[in-house]
PDB file of N, CA, C and O in Angstrom:
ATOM      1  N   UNK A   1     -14.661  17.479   0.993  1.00  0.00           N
ATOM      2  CA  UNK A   1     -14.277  16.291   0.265  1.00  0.00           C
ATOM      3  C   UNK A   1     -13.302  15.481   1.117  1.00  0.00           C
ATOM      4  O   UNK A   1     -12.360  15.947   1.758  1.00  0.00           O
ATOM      5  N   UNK A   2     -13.710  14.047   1.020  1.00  0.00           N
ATOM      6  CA  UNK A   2     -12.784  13.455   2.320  1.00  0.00           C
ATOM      7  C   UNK A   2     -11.764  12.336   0.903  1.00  0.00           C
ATOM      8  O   UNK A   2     -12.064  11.792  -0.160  1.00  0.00           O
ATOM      9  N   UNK A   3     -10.556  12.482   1.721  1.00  0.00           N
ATOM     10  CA  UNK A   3      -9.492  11.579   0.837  1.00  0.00           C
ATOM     11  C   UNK A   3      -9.586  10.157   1.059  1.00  0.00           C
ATOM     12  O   UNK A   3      -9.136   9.762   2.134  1.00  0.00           O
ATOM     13  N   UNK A   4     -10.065   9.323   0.286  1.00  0.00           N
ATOM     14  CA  UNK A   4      -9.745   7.885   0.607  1.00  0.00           C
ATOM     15  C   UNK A   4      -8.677   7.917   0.236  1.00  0.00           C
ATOM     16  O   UNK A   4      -8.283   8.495  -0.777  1.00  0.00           O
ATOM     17  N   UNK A   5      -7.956   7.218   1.103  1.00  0.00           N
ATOM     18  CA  UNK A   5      -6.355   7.025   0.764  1.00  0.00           C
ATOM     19  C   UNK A   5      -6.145   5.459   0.668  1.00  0.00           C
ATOM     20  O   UNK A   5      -5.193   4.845   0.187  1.00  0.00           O
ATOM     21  N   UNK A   6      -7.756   4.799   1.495  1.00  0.00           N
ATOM     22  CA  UNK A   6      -7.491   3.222   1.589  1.00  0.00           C
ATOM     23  C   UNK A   6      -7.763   2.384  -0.312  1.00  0.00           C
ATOM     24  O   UNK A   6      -7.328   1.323  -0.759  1.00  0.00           O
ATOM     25  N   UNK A   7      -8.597   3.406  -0.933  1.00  0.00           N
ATOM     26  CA  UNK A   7      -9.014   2.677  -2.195  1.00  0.00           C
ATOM     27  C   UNK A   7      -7.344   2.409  -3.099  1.00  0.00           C
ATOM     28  O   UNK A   7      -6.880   1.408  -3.645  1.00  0.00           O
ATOM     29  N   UNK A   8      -6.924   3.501  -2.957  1.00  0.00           N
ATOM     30  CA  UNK A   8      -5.391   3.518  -3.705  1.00  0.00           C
ATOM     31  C   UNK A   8      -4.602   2.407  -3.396  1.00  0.00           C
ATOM     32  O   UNK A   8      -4.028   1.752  -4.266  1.00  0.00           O
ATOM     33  N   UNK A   9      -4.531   2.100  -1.909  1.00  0.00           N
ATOM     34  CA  UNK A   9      -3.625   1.467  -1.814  1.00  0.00           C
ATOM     35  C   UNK A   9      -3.872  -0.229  -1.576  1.00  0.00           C
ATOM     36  O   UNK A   9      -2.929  -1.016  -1.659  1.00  0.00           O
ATOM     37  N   UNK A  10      -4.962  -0.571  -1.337  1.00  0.00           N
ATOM     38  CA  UNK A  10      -5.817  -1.971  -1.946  1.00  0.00           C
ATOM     39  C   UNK A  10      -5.571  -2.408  -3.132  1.00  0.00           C
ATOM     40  O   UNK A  10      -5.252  -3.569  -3.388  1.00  0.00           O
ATOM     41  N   UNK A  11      -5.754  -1.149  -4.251  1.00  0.00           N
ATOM     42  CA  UNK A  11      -5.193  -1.219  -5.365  1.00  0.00           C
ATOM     43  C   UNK A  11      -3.897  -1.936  -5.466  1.00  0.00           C
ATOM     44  O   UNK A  11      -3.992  -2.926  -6.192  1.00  0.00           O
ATOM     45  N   UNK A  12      -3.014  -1.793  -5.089  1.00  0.00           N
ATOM     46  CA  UNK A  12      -1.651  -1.739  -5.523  1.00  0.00           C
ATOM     47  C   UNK A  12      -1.073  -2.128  -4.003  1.00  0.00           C
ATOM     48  O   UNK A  12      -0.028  -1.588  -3.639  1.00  0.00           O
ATOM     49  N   UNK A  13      -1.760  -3.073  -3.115  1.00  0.00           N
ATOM     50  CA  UNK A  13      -1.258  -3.567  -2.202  1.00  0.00           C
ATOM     51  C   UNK A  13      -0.481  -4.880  -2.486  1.00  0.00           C
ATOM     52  O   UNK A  13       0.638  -5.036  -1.998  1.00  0.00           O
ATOM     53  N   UNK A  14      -1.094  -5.885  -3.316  1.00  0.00           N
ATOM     54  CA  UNK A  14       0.121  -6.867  -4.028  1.00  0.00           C
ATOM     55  C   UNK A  14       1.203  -6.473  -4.284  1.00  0.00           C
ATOM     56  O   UNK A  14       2.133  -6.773  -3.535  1.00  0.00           O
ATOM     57  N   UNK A  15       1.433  -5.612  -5.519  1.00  0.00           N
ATOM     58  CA  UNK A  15       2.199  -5.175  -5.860  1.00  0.00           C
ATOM     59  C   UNK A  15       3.151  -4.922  -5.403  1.00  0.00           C
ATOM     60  O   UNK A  15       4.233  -5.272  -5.874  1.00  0.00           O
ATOM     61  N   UNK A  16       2.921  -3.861  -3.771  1.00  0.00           N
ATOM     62  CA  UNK A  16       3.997  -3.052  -2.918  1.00  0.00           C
ATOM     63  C   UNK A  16       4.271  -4.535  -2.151  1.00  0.00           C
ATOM     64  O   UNK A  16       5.427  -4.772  -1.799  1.00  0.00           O
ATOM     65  N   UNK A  17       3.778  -4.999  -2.030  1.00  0.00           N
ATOM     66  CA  UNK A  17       4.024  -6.952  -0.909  1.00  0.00           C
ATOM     67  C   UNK A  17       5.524  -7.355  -1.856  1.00  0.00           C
ATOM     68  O   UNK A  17       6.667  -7.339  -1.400  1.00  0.00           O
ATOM     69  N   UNK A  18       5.186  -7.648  -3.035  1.00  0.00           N
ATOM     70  CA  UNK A  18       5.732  -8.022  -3.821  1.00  0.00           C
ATOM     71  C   UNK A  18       7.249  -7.294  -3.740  1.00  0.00           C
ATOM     72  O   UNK A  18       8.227  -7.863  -3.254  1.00  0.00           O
ATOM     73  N   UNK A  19       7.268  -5.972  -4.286  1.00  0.00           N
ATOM     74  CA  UNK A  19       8.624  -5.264  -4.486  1.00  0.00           C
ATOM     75  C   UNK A  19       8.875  -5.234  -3.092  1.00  0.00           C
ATOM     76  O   UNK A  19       9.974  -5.661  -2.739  1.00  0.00           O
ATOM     77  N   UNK A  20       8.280  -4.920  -2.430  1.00  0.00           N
ATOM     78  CA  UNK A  20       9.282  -5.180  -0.695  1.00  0.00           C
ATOM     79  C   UNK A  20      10.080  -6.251  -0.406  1.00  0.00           C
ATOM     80  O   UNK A  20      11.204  -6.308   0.093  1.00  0.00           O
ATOM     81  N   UNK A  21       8.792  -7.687  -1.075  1.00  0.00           N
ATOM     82  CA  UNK A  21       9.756  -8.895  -0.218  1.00  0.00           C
ATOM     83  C   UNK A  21      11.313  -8.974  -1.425  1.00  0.00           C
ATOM     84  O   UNK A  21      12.484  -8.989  -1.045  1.00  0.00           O
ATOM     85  N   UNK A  22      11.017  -8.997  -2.315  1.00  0.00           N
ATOM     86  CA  UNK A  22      12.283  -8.817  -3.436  1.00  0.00           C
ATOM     87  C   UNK A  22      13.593  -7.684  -2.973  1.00  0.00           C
ATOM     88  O   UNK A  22      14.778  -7.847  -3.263  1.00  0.00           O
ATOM     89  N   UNK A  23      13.022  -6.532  -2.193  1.00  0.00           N
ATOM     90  CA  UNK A  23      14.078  -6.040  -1.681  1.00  0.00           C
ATOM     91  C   UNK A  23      14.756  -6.117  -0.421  1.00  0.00           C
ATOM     92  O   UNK A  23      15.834  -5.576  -0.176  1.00  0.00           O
ATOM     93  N   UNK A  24      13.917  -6.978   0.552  1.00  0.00           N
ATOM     94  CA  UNK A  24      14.180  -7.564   1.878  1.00  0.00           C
ATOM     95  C   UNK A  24      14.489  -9.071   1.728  1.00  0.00           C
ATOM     96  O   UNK A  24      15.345  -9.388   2.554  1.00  0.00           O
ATOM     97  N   UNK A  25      14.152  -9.953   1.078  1.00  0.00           N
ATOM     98  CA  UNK A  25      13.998 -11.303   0.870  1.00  0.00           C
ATOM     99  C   UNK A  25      13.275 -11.826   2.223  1.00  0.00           C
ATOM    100  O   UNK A  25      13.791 -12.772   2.817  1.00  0.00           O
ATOM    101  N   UNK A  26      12.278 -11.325   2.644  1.00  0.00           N
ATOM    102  CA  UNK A  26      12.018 -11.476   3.946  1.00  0.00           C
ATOM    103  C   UNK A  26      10.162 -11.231   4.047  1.00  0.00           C
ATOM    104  O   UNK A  26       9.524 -10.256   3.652  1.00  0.00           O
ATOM    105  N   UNK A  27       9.852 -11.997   4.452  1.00  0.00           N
ATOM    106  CA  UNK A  27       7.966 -11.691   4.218  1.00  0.00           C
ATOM    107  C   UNK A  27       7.116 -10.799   5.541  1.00  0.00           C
ATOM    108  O   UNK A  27       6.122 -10.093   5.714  1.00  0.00           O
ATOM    109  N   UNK A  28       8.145 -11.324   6.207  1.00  0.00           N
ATOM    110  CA  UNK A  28       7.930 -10.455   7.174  1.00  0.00           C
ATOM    111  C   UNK A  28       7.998  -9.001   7.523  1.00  0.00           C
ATOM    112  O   UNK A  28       7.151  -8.295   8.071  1.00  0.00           O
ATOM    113  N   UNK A  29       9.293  -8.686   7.046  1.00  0.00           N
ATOM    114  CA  UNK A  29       9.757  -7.070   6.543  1.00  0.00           C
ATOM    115  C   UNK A  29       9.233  -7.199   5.554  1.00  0.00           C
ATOM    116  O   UNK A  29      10.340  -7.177   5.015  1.00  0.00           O
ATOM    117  N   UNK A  30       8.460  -7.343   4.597  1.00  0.00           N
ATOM    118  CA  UNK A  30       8.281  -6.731   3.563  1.00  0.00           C
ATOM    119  C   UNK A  30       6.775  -6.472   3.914  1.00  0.00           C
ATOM    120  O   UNK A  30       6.233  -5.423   3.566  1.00  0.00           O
ATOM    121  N   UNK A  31       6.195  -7.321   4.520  1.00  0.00           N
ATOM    122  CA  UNK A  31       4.867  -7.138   5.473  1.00  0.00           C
ATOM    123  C   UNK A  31       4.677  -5.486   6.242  1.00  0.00           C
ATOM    124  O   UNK A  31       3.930  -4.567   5.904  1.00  0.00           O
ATOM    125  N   UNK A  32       5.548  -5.555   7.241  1.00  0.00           N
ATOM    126  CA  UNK A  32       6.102  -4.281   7.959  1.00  0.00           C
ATOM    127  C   UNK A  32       6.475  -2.901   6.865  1.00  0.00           C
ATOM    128  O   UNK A  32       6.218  -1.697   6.888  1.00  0.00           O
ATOM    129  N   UNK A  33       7.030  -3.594   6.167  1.00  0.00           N
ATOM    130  CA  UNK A  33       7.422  -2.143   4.701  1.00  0.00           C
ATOM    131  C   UNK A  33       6.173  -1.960   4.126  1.00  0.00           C
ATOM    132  O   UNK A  33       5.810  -0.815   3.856  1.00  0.00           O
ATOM    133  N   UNK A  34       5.578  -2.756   3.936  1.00  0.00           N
ATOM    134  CA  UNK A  34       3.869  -2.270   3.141  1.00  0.00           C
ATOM    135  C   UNK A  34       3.052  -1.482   4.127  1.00  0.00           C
ATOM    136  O   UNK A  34       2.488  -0.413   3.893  1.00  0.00           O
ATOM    137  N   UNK A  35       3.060  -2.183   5.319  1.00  0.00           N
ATOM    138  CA  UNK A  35       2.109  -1.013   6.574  1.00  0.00           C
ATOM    139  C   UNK A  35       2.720   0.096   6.661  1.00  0.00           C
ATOM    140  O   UNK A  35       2.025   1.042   7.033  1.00  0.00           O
ATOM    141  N   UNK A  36       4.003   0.333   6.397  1.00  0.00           N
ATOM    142  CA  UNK A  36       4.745   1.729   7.239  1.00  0.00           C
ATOM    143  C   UNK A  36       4.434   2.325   5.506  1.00  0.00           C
ATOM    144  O   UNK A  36       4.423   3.556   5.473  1.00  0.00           O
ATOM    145  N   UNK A  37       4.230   1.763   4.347  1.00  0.00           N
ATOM    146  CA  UNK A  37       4.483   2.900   3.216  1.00  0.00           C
ATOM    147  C   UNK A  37       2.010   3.171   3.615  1.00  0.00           C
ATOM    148  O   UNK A  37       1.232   4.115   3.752  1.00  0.00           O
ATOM    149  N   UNK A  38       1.974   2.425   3.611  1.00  0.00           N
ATOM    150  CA  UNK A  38       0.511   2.780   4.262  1.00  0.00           C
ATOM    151  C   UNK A  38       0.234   3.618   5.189  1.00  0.00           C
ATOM    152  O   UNK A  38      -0.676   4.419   4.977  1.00  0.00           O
ATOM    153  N   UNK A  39       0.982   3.647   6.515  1.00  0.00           N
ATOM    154  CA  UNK A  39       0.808   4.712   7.125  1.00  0.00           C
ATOM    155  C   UNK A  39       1.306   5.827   6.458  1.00  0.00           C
ATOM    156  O   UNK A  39       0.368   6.618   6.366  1.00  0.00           O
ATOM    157  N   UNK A  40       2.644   6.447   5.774  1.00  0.00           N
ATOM    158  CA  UNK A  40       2.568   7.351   5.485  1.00  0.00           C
ATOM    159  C   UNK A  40       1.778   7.660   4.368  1.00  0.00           C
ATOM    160  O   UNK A  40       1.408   8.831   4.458  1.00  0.00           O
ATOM    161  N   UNK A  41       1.316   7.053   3.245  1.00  0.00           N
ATOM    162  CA  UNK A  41       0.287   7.349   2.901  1.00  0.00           C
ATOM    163  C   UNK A  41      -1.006   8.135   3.888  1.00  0.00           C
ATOM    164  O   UNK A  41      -1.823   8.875   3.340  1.00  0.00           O
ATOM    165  N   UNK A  42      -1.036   7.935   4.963  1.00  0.00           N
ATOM    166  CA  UNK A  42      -2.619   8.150   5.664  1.00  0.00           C
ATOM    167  C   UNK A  42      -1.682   9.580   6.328  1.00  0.00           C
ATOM    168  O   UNK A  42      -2.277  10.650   6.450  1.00  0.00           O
ATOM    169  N   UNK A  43      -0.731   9.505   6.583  1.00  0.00           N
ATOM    170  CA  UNK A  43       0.122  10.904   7.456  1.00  0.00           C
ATOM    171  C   UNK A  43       0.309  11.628   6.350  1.00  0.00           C
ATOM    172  O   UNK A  43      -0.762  12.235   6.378  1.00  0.00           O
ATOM    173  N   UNK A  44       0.889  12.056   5.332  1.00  0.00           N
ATOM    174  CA  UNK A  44       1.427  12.665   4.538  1.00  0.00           C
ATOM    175  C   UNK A  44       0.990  11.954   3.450  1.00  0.00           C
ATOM    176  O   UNK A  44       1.687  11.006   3.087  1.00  0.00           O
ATOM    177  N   UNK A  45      -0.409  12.313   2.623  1.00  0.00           N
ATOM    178  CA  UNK A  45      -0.050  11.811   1.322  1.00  0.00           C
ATOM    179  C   UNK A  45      -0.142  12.497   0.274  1.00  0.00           C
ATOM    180  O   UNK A  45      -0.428  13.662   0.548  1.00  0.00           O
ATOM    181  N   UNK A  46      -0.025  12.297  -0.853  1.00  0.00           N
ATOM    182  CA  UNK A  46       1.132  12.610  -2.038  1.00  0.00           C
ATOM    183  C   UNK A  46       0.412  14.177  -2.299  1.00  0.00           C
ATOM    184  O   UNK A  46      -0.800  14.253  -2.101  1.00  0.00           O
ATOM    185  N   UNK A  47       1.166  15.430  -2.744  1.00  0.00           N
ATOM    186  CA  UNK A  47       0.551  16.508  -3.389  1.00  0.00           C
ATOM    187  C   UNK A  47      -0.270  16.592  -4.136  1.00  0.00           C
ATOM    188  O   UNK A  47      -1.152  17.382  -3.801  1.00  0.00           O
ATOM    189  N   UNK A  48      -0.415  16.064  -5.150  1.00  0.00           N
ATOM    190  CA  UNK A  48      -1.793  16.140  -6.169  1.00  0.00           C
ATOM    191  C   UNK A  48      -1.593  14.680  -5.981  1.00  0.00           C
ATOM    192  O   UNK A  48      -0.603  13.955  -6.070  1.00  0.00           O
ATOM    193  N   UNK A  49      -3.391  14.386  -5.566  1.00  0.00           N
ATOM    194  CA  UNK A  49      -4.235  13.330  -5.108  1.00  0.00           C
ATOM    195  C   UNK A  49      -4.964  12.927  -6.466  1.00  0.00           C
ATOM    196  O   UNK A  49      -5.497  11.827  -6.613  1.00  0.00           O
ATOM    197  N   UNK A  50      -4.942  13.799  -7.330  1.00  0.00           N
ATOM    198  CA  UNK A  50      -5.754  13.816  -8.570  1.00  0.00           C
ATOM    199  C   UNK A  50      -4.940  12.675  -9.597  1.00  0.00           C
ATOM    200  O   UNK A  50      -5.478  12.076 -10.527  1.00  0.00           O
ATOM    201  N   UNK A  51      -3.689  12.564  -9.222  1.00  0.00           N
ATOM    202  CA  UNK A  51      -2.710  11.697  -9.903  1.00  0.00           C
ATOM    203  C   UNK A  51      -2.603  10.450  -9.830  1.00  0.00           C
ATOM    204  O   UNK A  51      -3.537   9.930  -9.220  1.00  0.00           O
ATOM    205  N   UNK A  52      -1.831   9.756 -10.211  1.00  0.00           N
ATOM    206  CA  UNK A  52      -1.711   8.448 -10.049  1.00  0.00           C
ATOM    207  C   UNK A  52      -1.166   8.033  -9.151  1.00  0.00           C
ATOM    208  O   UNK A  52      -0.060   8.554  -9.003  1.00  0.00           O
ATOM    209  N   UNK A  53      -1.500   7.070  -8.207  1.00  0.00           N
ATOM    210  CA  UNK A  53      -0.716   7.015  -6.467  1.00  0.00           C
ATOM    211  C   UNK A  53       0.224   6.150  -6.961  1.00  0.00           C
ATOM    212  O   UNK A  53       1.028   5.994  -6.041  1.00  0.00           O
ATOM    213  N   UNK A  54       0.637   5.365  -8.106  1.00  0.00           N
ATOM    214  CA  UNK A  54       1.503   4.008  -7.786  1.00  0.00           C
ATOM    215  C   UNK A  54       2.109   4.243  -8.233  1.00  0.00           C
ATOM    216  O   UNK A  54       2.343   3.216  -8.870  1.00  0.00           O
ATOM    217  N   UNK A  55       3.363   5.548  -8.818  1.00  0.00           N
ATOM    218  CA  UNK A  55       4.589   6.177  -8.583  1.00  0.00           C
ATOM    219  C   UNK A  55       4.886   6.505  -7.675  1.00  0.00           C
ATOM    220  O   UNK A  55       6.093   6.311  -7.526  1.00  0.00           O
ATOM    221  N   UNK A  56       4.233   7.151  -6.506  1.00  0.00           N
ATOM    222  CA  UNK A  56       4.486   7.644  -4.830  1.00  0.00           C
ATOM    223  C   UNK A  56       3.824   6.722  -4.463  1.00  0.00           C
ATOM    224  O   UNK A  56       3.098   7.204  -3.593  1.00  0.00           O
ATOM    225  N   UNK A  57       3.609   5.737  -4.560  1.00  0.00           N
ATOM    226  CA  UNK A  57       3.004   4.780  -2.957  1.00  0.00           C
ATOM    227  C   UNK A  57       4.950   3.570  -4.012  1.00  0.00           C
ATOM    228  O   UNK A  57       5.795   3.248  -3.177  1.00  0.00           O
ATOM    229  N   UNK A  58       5.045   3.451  -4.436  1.00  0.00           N
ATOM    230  CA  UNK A  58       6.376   2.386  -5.206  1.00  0.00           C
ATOM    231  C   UNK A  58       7.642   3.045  -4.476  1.00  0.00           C
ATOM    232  O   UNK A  58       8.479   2.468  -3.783  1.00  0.00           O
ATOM    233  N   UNK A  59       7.541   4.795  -4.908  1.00  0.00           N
ATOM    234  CA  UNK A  59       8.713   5.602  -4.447  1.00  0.00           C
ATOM    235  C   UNK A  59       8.808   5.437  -2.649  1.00  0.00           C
ATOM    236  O   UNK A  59       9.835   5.589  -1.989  1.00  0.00           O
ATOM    237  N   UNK A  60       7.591   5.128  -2.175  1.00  0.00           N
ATOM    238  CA  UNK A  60       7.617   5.828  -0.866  1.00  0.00           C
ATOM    239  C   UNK A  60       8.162   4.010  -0.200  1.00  0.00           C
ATOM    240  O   UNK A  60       8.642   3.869   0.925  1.00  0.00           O
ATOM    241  N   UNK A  61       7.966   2.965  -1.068  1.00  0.00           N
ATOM    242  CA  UNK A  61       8.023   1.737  -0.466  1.00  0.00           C
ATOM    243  C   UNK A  61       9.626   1.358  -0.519  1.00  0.00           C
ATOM    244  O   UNK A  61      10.187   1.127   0.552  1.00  0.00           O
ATOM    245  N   UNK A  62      10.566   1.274  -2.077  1.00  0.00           N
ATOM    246  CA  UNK A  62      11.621   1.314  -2.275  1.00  0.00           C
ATOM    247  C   UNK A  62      12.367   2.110  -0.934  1.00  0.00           C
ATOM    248  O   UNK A  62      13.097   1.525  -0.134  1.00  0.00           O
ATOM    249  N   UNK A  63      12.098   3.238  -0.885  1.00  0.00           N
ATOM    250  CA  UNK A  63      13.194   3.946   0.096  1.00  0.00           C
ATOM    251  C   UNK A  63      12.672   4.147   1.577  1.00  0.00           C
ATOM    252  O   UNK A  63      12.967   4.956   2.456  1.00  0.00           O
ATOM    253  N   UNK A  64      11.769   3.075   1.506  1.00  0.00           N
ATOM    254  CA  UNK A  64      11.623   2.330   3.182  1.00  0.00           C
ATOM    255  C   UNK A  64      12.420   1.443   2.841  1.00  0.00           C
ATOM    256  O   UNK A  64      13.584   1.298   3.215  1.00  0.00           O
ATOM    257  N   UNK A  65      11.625   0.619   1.887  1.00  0.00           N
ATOM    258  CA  UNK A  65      13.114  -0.395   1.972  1.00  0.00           C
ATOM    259  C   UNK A  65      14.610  -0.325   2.163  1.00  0.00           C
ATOM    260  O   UNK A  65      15.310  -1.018   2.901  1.00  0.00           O
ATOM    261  N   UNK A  66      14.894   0.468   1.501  1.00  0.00           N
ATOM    262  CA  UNK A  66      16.679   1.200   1.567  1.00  0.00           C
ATOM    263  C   UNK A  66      16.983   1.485   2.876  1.00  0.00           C
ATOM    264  O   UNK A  66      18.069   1.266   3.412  1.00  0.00           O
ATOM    265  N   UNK A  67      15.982   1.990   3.401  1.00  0.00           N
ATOM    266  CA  UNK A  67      16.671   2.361   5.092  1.00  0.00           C
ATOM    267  C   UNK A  67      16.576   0.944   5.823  1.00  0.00           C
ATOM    268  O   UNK A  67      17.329   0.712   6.769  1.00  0.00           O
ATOM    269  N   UNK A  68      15.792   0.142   5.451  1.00  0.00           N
ATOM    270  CA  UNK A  68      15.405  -0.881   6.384  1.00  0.00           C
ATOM    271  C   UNK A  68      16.720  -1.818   5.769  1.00  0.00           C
ATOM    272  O   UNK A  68      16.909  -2.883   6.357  1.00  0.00           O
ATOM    273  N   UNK A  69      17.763  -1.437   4.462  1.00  0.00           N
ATOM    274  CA  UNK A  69      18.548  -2.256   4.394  1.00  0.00           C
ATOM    275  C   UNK A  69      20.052  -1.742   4.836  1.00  0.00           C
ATOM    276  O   UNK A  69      21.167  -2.221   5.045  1.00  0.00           O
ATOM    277  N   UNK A  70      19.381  -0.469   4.846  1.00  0.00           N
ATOM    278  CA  UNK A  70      21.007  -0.084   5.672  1.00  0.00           C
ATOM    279  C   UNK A  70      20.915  -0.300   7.294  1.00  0.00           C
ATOM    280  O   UNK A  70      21.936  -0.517   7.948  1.00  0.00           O
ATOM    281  N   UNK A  71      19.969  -0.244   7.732  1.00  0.00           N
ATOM    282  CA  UNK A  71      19.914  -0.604   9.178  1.00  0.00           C
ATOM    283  C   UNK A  71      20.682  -1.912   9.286  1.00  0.00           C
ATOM    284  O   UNK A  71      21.741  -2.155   9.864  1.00  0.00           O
ATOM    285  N   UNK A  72      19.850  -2.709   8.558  1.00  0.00           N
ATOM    286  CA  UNK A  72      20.399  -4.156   9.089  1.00  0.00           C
ATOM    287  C   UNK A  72      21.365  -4.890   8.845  1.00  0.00           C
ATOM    288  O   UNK A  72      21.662  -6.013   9.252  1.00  0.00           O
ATOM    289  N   UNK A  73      22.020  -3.939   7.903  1.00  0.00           N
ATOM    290  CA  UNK A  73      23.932  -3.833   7.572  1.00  0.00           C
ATOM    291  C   UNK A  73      24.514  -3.625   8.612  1.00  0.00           C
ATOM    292  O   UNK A  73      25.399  -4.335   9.090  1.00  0.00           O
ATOM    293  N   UNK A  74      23.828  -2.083   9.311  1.00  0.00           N
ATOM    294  CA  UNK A  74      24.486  -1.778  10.509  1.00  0.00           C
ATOM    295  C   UNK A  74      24.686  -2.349  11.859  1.00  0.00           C
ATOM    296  O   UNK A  74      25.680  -2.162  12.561  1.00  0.00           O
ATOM    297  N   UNK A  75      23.215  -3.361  12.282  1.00  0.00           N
ATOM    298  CA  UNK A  75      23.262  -4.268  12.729  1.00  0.00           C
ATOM    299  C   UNK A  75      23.873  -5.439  13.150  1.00  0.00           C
ATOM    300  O   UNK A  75      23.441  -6.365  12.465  1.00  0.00           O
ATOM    301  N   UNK A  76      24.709  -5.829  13.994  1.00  0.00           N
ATOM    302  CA  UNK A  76      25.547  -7.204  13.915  1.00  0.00           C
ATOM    303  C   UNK A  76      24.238  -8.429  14.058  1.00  0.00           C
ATOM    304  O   UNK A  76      23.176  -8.282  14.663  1.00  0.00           O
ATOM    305  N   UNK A  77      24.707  -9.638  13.300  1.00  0.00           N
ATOM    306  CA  UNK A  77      23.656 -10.950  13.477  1.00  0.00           C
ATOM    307  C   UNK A  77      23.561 -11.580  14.872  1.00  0.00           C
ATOM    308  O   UNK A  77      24.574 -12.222  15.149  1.00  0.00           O
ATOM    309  N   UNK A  78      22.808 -11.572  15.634  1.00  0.00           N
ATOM    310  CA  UNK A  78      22.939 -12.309  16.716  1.00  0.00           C
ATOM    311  C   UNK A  78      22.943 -13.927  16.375  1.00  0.00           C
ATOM    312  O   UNK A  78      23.932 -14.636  16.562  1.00  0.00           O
ATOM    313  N   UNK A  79      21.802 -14.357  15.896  1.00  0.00           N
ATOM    314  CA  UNK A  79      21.866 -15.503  15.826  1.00  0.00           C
ATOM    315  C   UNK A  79      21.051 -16.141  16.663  1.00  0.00           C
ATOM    316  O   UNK A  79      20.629 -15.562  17.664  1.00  0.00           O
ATOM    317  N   UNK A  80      20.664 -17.612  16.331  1.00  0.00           N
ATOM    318  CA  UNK A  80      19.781 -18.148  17.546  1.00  0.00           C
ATOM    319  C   UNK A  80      20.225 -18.737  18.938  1.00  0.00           C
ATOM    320  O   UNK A  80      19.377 -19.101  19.753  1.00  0.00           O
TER     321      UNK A  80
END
């Protein structure tokens, strides 16, 4: 039995666009936060597959986001 992991997350690819750019204010990172919660989806995905993915594909996007907002705290602004 082979896992589509791509049908799940087509599903609920707005969605994760959506709560990213709201937690980045940024379309770009929130672009980048949807591929990286996608790849780990395709590397590691969720224990029971039998379940509903859009509690762990939401969980797995939020706390990309969180790191991607403490980074860029840590970050000084360069500027143009």
């Amino acid at each position: 039995m082979s896992l589509d992991v791509a049908a799940p997350f087509r599903e609920h690819e707005r969605l994760l666009r959506g709560l990213c750019y709201r937690l980045t204010g940024s379309a770009a990172d929130a672009e980048d936060l949807v591929q990286e919660t996608f790849l780990r989806a395709l590397e590691r995905p969720p224990a029971r597959t039998d379940e509903p993915w859009k509690p762990w594909l939401v969980r797995v996007a939020v706390n990309l986001g969180k790191d991607a907002l403490r980074r860029r705290r840590r970050l000084a602004y360069v500027g143009p």
